[in-house]
Backbone bond lengths (Angstrom), bond angles and torsions (degrees), N, CA, C in turn:
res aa  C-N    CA-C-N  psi(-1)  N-CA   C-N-CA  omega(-1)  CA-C   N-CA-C  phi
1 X - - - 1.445 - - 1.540 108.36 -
2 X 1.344 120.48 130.97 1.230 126.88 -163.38 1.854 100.79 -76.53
3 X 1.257 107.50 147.38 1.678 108.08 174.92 1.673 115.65 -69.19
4 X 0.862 115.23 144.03 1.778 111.40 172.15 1.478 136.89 -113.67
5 X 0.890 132.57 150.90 1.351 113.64 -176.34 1.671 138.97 -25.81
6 X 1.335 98.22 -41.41 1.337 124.67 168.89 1.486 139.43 -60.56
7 X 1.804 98.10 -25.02 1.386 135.79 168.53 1.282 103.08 -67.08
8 X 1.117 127.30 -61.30 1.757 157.59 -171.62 1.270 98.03 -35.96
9 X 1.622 90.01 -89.29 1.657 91.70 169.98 1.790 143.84 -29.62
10 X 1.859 81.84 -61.24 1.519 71.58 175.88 1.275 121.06 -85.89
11 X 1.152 136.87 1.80 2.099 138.21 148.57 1.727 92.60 -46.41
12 X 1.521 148.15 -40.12 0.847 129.38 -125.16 1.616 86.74 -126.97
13 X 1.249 138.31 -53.04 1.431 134.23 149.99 1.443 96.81 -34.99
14 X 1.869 156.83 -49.98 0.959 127.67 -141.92 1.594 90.64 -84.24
15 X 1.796 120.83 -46.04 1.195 107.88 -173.87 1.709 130.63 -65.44
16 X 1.653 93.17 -11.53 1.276 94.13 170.54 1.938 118.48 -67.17
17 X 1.640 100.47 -52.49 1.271 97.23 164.91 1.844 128.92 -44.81
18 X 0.875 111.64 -27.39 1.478 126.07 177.25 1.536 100.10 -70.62
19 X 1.220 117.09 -57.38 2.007 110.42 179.70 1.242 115.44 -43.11
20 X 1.866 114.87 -56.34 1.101 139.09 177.96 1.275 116.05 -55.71
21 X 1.480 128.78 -55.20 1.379 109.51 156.71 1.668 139.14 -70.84
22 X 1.358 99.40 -14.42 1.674 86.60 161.53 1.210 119.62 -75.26
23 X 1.459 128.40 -33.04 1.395 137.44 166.34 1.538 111.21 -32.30
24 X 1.635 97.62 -76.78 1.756 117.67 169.98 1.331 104.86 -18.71
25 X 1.602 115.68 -46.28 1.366 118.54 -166.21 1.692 128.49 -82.68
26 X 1.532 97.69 -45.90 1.550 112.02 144.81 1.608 113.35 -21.38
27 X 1.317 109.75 -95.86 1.195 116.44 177.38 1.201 140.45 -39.15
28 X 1.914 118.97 -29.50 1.542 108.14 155.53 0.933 115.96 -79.53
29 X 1.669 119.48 -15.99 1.788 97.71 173.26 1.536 121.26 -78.33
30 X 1.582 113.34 -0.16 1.409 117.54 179.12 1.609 100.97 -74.09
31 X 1.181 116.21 -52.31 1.361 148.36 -128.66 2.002 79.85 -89.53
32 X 1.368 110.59 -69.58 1.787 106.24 160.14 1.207 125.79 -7.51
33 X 1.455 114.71 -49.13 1.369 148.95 -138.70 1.719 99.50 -89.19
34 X 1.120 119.91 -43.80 1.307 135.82 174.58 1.385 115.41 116.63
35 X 1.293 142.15 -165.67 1.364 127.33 148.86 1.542 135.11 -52.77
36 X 1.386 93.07 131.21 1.314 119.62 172.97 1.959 110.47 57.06
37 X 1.619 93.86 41.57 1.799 101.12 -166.17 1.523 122.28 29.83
38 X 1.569 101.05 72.91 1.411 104.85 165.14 1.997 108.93 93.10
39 X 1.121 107.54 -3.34 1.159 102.52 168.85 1.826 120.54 -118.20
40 X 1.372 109.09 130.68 1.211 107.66 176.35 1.637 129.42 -103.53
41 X 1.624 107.16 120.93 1.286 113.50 -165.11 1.097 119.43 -73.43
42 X 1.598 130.06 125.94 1.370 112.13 157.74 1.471 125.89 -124.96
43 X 1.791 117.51 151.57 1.381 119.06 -163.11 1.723 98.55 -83.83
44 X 1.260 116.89 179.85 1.582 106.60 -173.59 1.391 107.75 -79.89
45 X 1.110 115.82 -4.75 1.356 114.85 -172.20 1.859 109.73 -75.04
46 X 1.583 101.34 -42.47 1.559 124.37 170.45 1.386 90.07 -62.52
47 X 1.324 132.65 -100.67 1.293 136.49 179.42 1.681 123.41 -17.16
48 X 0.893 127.17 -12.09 1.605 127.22 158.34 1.421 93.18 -105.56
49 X 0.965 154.32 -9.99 1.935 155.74 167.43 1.266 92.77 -52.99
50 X 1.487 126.86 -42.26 1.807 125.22 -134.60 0.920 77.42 -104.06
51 X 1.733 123.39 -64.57 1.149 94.25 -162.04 1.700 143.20 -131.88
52 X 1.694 80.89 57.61 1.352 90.30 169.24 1.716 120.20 96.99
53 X 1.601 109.79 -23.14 1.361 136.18 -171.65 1.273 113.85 -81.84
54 X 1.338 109.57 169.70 1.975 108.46 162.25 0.980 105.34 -101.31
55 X 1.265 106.79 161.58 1.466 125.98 -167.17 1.564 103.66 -78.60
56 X 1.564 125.86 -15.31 1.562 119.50 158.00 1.066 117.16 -50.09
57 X 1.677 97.61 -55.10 2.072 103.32 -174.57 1.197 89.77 -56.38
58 X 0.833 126.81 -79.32 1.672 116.65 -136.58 1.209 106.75 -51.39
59 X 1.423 134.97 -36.70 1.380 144.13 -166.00 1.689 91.08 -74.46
60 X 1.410 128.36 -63.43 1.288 125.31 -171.30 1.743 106.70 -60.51
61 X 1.344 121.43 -31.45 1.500 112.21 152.04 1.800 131.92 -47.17
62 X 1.703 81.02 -54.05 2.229 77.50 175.49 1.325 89.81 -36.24
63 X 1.478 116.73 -66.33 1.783 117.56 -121.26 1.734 100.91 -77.73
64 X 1.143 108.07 -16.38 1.351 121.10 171.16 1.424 114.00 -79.21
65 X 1.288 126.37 -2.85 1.763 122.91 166.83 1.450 93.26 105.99
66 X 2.040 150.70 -32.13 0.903 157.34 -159.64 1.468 95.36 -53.01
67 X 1.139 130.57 -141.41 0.868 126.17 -171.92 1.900 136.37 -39.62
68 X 1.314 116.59 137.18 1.889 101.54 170.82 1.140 111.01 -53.28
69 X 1.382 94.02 138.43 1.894 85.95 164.07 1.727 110.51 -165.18
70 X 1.017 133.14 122.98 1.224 152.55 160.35 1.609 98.53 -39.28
71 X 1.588 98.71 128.10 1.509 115.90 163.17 1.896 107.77 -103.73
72 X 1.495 125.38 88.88 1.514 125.83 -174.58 1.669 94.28 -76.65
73 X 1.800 132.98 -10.70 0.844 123.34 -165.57 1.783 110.30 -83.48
74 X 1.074 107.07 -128.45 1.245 129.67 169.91 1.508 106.58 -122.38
75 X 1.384 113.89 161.37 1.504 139.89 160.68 1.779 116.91 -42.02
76 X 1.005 112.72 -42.06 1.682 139.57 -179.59 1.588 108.57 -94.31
77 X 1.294 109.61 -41.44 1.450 100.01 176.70 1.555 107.40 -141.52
78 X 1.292 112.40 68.30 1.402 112.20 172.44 1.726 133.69 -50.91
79 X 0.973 114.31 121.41 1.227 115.54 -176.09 2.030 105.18 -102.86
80 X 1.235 120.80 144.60 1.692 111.09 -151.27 1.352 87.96 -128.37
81 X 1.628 125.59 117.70 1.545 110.13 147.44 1.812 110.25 -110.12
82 X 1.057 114.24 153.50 1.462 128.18 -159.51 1.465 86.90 -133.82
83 X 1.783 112.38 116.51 1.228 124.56 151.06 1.865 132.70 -33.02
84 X 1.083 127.47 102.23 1.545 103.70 -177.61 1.782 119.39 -36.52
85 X 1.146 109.21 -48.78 1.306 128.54 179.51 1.914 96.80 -49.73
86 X 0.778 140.84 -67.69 1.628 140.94 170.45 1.564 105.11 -70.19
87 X 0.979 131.17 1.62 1.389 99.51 172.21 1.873 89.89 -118.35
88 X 1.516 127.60 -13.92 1.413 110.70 145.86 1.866 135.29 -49.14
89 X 1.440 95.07 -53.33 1.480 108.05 -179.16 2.187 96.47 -62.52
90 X 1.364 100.75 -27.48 1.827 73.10 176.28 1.601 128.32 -90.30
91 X 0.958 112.06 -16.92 1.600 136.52 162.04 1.579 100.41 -64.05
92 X 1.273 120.02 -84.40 1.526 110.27 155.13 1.640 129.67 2.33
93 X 1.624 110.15 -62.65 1.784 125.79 -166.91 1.628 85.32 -79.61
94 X 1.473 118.64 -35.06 1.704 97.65 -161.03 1.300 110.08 -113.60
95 X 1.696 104.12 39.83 1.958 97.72 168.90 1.153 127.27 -99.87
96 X 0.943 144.72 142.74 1.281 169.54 178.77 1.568 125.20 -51.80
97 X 1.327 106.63 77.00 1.491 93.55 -157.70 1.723 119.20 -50.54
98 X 1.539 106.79 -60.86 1.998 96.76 173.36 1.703 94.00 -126.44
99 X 1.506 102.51 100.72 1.536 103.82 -175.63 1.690 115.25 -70.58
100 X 1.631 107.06 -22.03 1.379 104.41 167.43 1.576 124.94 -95.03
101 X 1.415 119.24 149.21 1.592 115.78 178.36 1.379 98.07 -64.46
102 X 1.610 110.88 170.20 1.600 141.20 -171.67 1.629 102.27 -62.66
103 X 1.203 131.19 168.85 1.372 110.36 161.57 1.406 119.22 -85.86
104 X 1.159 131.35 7.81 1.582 159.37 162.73 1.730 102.44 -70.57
105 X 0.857 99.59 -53.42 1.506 96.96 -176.03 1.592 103.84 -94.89
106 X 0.875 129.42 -29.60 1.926 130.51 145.05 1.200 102.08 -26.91
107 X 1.422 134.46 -54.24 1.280 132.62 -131.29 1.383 93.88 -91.96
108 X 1.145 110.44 -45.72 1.822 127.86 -169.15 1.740 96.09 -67.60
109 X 1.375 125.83 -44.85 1.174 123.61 -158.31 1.882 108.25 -78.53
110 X 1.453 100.23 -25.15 1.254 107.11 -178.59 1.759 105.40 -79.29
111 X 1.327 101.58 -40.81 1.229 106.88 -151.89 2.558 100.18 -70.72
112 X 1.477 80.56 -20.65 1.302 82.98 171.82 1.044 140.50 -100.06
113 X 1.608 111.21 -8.53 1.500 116.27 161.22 1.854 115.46 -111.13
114 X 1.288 95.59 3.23 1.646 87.66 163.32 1.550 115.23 -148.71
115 X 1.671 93.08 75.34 1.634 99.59 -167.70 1.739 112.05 -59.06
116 X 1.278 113.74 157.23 1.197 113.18 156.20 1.856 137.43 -70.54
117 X 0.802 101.21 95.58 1.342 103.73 161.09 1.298 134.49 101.33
């Protein structure tokens, strides 16, 4: 029996339904996944929370290249979320391994700007 127009179609609605539900499916398993699959966003306001900063620095960091960070805003009024994962690794690049001198070298530094006597 020859196929008909009608055949056509619906082979072609069925494979369409088939795209559409694997898609459907894609997406709740993203969506499972949590935000942004495995990455957690934060606004600068969160991002000076973590770590300890103001929310100027950190903002004068984005704009300075420091940390990644997504502009969801506009050009004029940017709004910034910064991955936890990137705003660890930049705190990370800029620590300080022993920010204070030895107490040996304490000793010398004291002893030379506030001599005795």
């Amino acid at each position: 029996m020859p196929r008909t127009d009608s055949d056509q179609e619906g082979g072609q609605v069925a494979g369409t339904l088939e795209r559409i539900e694997r898609r459907l499916e894609r997406i709740e398993g993203l969506l499972a996944q949590g935000p942004a699959a495995g990455h957690e966003w934060l606004s600068i306001k969160q991002a000076a929370h973590v770590t300890g900063l103001s929310q100027a620095h950190v903002r004068r960091a984005v704009r300075a290249g420091g940390p990644a960070a997504s502009n969801v805003g506009t050009q004029s009024r940017p709004i910034w979320r910064i991955a936890r994962a990137d705003l660890a690794k930049w705190m990370e690049e800029n620590r300080v391994q022993n920010p204070l001198p030895s107490s040996a070298d304490l000793r010398v530094l004291v002893q030379r700007y506030f001599p005795k006597g």
